[in-house]
BABA-403564 format. One record per residue (C-alpha): residue in one letter; chain; x, y, z. Coordinates in steps of 0.001 Angstrom, whole numbers. Each point is the difference from the previous one (the first is absolute). Example, Ala and Ser with C-alpha at 12.3 -4.5 7.8 and 13.67 -1.06 7.14 Angstrom:
BEGIN
type; mol; u; v; w
A; A; 12300; -4500; 7800
S; A; 1370; 3440; -660
end
This chain:
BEGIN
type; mol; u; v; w
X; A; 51492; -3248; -8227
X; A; -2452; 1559; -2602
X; A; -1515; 3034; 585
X; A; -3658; 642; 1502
X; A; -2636; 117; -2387
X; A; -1138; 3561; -783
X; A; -3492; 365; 1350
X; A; -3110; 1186; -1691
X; A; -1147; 3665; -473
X; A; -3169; 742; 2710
X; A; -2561; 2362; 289
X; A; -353; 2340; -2556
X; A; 2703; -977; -2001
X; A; -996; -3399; 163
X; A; -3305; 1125; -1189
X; A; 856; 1851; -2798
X; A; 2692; -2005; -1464
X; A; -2458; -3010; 455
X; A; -2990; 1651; -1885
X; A; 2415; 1106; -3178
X; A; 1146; -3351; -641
X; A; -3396; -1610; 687
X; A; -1471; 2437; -2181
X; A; 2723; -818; -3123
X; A; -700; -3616; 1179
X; A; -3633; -424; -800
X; A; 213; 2483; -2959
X; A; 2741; -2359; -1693
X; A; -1741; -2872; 923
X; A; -3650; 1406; -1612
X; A; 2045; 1877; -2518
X; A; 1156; -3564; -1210
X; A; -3191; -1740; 368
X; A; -1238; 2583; -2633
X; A; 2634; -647; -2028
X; A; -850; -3295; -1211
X; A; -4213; 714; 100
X; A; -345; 1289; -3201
X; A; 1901; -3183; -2155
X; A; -276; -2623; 2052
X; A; -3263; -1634; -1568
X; A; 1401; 324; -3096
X; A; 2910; -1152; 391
X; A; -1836; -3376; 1281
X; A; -1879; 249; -3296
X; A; 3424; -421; -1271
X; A; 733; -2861; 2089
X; A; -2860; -1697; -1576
X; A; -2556; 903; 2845
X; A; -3642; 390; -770
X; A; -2313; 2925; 861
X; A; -744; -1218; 3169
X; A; 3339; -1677; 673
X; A; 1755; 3405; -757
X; A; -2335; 2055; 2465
X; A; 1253; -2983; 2995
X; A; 3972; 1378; 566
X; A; -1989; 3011; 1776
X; A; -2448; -2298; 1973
X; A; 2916; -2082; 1764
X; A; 1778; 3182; 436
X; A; -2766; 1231; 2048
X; A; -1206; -3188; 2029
X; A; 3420; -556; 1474
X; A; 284; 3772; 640
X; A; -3200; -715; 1683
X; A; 1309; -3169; 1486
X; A; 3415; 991; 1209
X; A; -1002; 3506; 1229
X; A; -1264; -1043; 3452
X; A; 3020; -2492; 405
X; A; 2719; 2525; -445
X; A; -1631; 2311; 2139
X; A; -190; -3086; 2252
X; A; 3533; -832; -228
X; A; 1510; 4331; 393
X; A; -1609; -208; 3555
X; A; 1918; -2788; 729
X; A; 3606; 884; -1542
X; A; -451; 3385; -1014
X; A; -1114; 2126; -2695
X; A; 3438; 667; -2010
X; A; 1126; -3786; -399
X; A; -3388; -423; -1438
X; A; -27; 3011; -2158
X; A; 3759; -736; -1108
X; A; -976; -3682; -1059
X; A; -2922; 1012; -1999
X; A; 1918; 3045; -2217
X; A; 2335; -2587; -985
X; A; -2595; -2875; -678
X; A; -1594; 2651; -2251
X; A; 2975; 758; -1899
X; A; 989; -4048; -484
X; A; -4117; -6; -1142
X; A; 188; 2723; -2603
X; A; 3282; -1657; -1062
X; A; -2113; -3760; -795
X; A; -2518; 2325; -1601
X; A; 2222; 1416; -2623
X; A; 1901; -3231; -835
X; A; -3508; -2124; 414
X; A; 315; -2052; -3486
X; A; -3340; -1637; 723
X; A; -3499; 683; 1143
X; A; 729; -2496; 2931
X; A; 3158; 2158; 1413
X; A; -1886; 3129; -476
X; A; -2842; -1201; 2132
X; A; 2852; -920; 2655
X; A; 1801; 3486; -430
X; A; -3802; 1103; 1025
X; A; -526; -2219; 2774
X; A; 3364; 834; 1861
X; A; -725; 3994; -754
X; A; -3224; -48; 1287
X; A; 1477; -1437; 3020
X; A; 3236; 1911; 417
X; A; -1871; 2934; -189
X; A; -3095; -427; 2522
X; A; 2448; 2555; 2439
X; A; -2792; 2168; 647
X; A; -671; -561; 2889
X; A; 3586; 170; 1407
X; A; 66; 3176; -1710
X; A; -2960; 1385; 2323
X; A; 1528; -1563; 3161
X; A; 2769; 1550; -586
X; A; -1382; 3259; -196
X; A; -2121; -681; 3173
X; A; 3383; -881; 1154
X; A; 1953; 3519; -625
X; A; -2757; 2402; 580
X; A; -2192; 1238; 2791
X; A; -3845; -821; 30
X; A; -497; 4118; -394
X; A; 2247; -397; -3728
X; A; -1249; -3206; -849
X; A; -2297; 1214; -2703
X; A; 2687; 1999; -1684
X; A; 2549; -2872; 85
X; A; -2733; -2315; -1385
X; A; -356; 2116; -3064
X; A; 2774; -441; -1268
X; A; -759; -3249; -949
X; A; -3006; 833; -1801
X; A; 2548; 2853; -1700
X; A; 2076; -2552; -985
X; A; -2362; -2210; -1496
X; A; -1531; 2599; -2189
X; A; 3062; 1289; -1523
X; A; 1316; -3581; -492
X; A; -3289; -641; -2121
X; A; -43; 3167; -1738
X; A; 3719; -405; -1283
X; A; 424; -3705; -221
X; A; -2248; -946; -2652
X; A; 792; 2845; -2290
X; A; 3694; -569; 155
X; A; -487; -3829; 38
X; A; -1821; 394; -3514
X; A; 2579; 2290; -1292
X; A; 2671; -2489; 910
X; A; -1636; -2504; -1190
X; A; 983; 646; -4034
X; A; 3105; -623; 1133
X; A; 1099; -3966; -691
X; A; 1895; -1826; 2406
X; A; 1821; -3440; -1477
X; A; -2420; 772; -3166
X; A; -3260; -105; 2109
X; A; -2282; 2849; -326
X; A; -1372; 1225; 3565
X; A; 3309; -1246; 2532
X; A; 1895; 2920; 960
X; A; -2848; 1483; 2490
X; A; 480; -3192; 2274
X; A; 4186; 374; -137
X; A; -558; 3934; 845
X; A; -2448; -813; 3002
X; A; 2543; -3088; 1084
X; A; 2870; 2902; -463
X; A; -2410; 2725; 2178
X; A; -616; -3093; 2819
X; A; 3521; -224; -226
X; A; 602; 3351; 844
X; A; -2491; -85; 2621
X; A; 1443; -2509; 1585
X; A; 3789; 1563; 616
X; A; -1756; 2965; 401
X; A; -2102; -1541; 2954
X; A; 3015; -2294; 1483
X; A; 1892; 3472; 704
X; A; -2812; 2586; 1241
X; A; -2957; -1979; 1478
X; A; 418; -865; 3570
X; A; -2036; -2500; 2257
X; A; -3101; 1659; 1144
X; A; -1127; -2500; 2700
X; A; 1888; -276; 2521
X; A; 1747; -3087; 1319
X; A; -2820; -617; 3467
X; A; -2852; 753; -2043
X; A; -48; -3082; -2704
X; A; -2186; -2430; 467
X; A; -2454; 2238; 2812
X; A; -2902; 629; -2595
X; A; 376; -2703; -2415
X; A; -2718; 538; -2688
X; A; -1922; -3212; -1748
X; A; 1975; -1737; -3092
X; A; -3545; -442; -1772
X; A; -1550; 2107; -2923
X; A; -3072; -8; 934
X; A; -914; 448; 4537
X; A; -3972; -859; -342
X; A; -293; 1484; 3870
X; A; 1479; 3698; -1487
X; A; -2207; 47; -2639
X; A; -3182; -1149; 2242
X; A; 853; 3071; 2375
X; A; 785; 2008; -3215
X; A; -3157; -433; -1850
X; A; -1954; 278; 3310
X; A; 711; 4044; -361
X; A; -3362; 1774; -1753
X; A; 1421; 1129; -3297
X; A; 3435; -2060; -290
X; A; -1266; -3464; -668
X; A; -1455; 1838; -3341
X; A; 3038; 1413; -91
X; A; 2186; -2918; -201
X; A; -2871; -1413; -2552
X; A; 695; 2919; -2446
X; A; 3906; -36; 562
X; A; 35; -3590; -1205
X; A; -2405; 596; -3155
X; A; 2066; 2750; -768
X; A; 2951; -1436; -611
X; A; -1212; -3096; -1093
X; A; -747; 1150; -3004
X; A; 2251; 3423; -48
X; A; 2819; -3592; -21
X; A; -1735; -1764; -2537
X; A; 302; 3194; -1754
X; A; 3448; 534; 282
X; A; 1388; -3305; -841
X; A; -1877; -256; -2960
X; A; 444; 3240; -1569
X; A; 3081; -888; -1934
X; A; -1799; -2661; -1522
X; A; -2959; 2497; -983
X; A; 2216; 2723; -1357
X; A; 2132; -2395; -2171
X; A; -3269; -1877; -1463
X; A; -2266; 2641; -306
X; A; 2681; 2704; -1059
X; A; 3078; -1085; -1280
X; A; 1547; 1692; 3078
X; A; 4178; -865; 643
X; A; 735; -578; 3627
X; A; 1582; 3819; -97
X; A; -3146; 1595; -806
X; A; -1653; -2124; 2698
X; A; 2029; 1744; 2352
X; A; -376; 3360; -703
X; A; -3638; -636; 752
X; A; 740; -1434; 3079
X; A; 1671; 3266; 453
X; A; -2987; 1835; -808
X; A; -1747; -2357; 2417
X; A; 2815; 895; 2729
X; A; 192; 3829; -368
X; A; -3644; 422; 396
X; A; -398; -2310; 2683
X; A; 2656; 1764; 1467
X; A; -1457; 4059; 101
X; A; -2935; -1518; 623
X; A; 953; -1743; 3190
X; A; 2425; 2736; 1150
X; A; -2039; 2911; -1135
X; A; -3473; -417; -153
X; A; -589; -2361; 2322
X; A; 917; 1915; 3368
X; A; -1626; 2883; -1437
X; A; -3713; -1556; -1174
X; A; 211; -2388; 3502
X; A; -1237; 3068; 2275
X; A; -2415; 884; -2460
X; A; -1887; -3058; -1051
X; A; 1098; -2479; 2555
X; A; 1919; -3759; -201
X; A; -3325; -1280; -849
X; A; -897; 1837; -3259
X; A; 3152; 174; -1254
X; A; 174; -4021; 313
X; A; -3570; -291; -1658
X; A; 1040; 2795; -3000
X; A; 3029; -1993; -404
X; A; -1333; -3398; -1116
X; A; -2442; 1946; -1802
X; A; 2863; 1583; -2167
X; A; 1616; -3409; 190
X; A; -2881; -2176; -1039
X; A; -452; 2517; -3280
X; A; 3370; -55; -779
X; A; 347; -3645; -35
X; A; -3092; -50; -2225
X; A; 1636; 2116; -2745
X; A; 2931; -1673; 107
X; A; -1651; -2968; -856
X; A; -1709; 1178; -2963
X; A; 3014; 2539; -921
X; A; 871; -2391; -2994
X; A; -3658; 508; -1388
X; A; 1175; 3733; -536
X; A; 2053; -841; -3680
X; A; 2442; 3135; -390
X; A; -1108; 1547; 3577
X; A; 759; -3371; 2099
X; A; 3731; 1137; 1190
X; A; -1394; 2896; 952
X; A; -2944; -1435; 2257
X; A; 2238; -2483; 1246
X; A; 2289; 2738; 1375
X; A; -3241; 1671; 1577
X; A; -811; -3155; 1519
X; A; 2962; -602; 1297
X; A; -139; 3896; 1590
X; A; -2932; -559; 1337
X; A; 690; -3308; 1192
X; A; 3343; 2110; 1933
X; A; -2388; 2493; 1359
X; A; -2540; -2679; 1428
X; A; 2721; -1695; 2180
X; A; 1642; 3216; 554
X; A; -3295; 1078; 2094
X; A; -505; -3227; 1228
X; A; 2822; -2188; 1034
X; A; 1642; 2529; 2331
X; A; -3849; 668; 1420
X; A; -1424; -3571; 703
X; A; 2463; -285; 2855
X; A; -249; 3605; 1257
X; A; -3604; -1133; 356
X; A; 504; -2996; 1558
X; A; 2803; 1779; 2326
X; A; -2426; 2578; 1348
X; A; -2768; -2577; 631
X; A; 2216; -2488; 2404
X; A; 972; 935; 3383
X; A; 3698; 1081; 1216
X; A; 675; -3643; 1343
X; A; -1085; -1777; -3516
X; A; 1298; 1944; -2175
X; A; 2724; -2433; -1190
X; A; -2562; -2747; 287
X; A; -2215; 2370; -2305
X; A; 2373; 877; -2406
X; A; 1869; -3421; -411
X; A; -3171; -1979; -962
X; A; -314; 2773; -2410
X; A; 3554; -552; -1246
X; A; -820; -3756; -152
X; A; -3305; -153; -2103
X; A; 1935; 2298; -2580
X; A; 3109; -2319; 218
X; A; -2813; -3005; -322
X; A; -1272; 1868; -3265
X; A; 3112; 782; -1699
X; A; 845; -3810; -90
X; A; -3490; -728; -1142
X; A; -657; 2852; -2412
X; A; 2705; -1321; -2805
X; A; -1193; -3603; -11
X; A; -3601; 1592; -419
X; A; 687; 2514; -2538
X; A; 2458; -2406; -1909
X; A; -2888; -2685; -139
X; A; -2327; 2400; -1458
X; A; 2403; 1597; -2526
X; A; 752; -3703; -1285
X; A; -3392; -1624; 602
X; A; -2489; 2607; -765
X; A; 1402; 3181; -2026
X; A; 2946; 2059; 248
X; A; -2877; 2936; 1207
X; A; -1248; -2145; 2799
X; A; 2138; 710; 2792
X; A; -705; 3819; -380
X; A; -4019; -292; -765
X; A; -287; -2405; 2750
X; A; 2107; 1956; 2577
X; A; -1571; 3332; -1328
X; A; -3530; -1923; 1827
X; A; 1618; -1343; 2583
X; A; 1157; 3584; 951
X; A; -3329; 952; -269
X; A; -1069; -2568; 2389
X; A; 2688; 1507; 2330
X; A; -996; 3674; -929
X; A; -3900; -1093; 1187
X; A; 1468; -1682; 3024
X; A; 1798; 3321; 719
X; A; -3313; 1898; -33
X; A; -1959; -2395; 1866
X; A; 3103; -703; 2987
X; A; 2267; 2825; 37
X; A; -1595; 2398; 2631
end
């Protein structure tokens, strides 16, 4: 006869062992998605991509994150939130795995597509916070999430470009993909041993969410708020074009600089660092003193500029490194002030019964963008000049910065 099973930690055990690992769990997971951001149009240069071929490995990554997102939240209600969770550290260590070893453009785009999907846990990761925490500690257990993310940005794409002047098998720009397959790896044991099921056997399949991306009867209701439909207008320009942007920028500093894939990282570790005292420090502070609303519209001001003198910042001869690292600053402290605000905003405008109705359709039209915004920018880099996607989006932000003024109460 084998023995009984041992059962899970509760209460506050269960919570706190649950939060450690989930927080390790979404930092490894962003902390390898940054990994690979800072080579990985490159290194479909290499492959024989063109400009706006190489900018597309981030676009599929994105619309099946955007895609997949709603159907394994979906599918945790129904069997749980760690089988779900488990499945999709593993898929993202076999996916960084095909991404190293990808010998052609065709297998790197498939390393993409099954990343993009493997990782769309989000939501799961959210449930299961709803999951271990009461409504009073929600908040608190939410931001760790948003802790996670940051740190995995800040970190990943510096160390990613360092690692990257490493060869692997003679190619230049493989070992950050093997070191984030390694991390998921880690993750994953790491997981298997310490996170327990948070939803409990009698409550699958009560509140069964929708599998689809897009739920045109939330975003009606949504929109239907004064103040958020503008809201979820801006939120989508945003990062439209703070995407475009991003998947581009590789391109921009190797053309217009002679920049190796390790000094594009360390500026997206300048773009991480400030991003990040400006989001835990000033923020909170400025917020009582100016309001949700200002700070939004002085961020896409800041944003807009910035975007503008990055475009030109190869026009400045001997002085163009250094305006492209004040653009990119600048660029840090525009999101910093507005990314964590837009939904604060948004938040305080919807009642206590919509707020996950308000919030989601929030999270959707920036999901909707991010799969957008590297087809867009890519098109213009290749199409139009490699300055395009940053003029353009420096109006388009402008556009968003005059909405602001005109919407935001």
């Amino acid at each position: 006869m084998s023995a009984a099973p041992t059962p899970p930690p509760t209460g506050k055990g269960l919570r706190r062992a649950s939060l450690g690992t989930l927080f390790l769990t979404v930092f490894l997971d962003l902390l390898g998605f940054g990994l690979v951001i800072p080579f990985l149009p490159g290194i479909a240069r290499r492959l024989g991509a063109g400009d706006f071929m190489a900018t597309l490995p981030g676009a599929v990554f994105s619309v099946m994150q955007f895609l997949f997102i709603p159907i394994w939240g979906r599918l945790s209600d129904r069997v749980g939130r760690r089988p779900v969770l488990l499945w999709s550290i593993a898929a993202s260590a076999t996916g960084m795995t095909l991404l190293g070893l990808a010998p052609s453009l065709l297998l790197l785009f498939a390393a993409r597509i099954w990343s993009g999907v493997a990782t769309a846990n989000i939501a799961v990761a959210q449930a299961y916070i709803a999951d271990v925490t009461p409504p009073e500690q929600r908040s608190r257990g939410m931001a760790i999430i948003g802790i996670a993310f940051g740190l995995g940005f800040i970190l990943g794409p510096f160390i990613g470009g360092e690692l990257s002047r490493f060869h692997v098998f003679g190619r230049e720009g493989m070992l950050p993909p093997f070191v984030a397959a390694g991390l998921s790896t880690i993750n994953f044991f790491l997981a298997l041993r310490t996170l327990p099921e948070s939803l409990p056997l009698e409550a699958r399949g009560r509140s069964v969410r929708k599998a689809s991306p897009i739920d045109l009867g939330a975003f009606r209701a949504a929109v239907a708020v004064p103040g958020v439909g503008a809201a979820v207008a801006i939120n989508f320009i945003f990062y439209l074009w703070f995407s475009g942007m991003e998947q581009t920028f590789r391109l921009f500093t190797a053309d217009g600089f002679g920049m190796s894939d390790a000094g594009t990282g360390r500026v997206f570790g300048l773009v991480g660092l400030v991003s990040a005292v400006v989001q835990g420090g000033l923020v909170s502070r400025l917020v009582p003193r100016f309001g949700e609303a200002r700070l939004i519209r002085g961020g896409l001001w800041i944003t807009a500029a910035a975007f503008a003198l990055l475009g030109v910042s190869p026009l400045f001869g001997a002085w163009g490194k250094a305006a492209l690292l004040t653009a990119s600053a600048l660029i840090a402290c525009g999101s910093g002030l507005t990314s964590p605000t837009l939904p604060a905003f948004a938040s305080r405008r919807a009642s206590a019964t919509t707020q996950g109705l308000t919030l989601g359709t929030l999270q959707s039209a920036s999901a909707l963008a991010r799969a957008l915004g590297p087809i867009l920018g890519g098109a213009l880099y290749a199409g139009i000049d490699p300055r395009a996607p940053y003029l353009v989006g420096a109006v388009g932000l402008l556009g968003a910065a005059l909405l602001a003024a005109a919407r935001l109460p």
